[in-house]
C-alpha positions as CSV (number, residue, x, y, z in Angstrom):
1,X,-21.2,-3.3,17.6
2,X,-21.7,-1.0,14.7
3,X,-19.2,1.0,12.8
4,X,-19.7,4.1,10.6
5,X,-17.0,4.9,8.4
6,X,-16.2,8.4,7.9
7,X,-14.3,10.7,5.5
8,X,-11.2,11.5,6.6
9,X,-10.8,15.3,5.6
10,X,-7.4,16.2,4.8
11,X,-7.1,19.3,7.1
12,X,-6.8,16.8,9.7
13,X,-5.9,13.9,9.0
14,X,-2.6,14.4,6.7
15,X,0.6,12.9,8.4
16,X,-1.4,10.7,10.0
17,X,0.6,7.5,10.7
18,X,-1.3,4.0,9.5
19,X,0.7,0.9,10.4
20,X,0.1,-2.3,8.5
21,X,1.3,-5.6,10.7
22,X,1.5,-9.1,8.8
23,X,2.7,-12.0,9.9
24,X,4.1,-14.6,7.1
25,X,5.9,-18.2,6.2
26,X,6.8,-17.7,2.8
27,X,8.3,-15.4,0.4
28,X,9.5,-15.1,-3.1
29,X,12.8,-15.4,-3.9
30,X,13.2,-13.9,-7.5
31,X,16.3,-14.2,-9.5
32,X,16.6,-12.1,-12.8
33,X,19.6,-13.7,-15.2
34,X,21.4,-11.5,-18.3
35,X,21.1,-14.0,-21.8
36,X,22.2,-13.0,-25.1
37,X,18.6,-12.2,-26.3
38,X,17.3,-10.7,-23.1
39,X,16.6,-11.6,-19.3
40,X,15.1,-14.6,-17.5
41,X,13.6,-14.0,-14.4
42,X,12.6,-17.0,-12.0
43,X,10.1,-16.3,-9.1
44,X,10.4,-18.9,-6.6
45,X,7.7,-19.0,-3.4
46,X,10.1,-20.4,-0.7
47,X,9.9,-21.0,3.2
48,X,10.7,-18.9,6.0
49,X,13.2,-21.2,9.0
50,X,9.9,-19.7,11.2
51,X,7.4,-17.0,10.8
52,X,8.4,-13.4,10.1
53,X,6.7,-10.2,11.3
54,X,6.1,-6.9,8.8
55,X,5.2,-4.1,10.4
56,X,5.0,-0.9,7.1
57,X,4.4,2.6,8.3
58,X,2.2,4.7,5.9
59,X,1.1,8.3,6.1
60,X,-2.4,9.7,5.2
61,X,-2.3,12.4,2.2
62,X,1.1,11.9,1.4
63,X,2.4,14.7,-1.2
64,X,2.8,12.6,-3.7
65,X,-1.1,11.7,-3.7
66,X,-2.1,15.1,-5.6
67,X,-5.8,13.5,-5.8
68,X,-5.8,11.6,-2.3
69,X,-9.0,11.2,-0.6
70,X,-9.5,8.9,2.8
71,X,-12.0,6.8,5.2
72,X,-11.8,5.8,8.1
73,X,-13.3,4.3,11.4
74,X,-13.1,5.9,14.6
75,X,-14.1,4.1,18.0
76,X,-13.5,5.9,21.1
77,X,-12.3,9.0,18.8
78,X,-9.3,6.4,18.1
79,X,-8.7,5.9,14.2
80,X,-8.6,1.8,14.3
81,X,-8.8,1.5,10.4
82,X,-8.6,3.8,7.2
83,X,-8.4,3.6,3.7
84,X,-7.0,5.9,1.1
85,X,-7.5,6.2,-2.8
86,X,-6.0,8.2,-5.3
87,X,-6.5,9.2,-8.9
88,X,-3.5,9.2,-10.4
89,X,-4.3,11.5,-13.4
90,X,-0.8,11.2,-15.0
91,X,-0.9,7.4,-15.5
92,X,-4.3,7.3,-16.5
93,X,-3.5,9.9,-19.3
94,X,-0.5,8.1,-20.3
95,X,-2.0,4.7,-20.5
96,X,-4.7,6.7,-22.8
97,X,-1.6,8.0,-24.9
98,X,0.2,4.2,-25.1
99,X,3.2,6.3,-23.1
């Protein structure tokens, strides 16, 4: 089976829920301690008792993507996966000014 992925225009598609599911054993416990001179922070990959289950709920063309632009695949006019990019014009010119 062939899939086409598509633009996603904005008009259409903003609000759009995309869930992300992941399924996981580990994690990283991360401790940051005070010292005289500064911090110390100790990242620590640990074990799970048994697995865990992430599900993250995202929207297309959020507000705060000013320069958002998306793709997507569509089978049976479902949307079964998408992918969205932004510029992000302010960090790029800061970076550029050393802010």
């Amino acid at each position: 089976m062939e899939y086409e992925i598509i633009h996603l225009p904005k008009e259409t598609w903003k609000g759009t829920v995309i869930a992300s599911k992941y399924t996981t054993d580990k994690y990283y416990d991360v401790k940051v301690n005070n010292e005289d001179n500064g911090y110390i922070v100790e990242i620590e990959k640990k074990s799970f008792p048994e697995p865990t289950t992430k599900i993250l709920n995202d929207k297309l063309y959020e507000e705060h993507w000013e320069n958002a632009y998306a793709w997507g695949v569509l089978l049976n006019d479902e949307l079964v996966g998408a992918m969205e990019t932004d510029q992000e014009l302010w960090s790029e010119n800061n970076r550029a000014l050393g802010i």
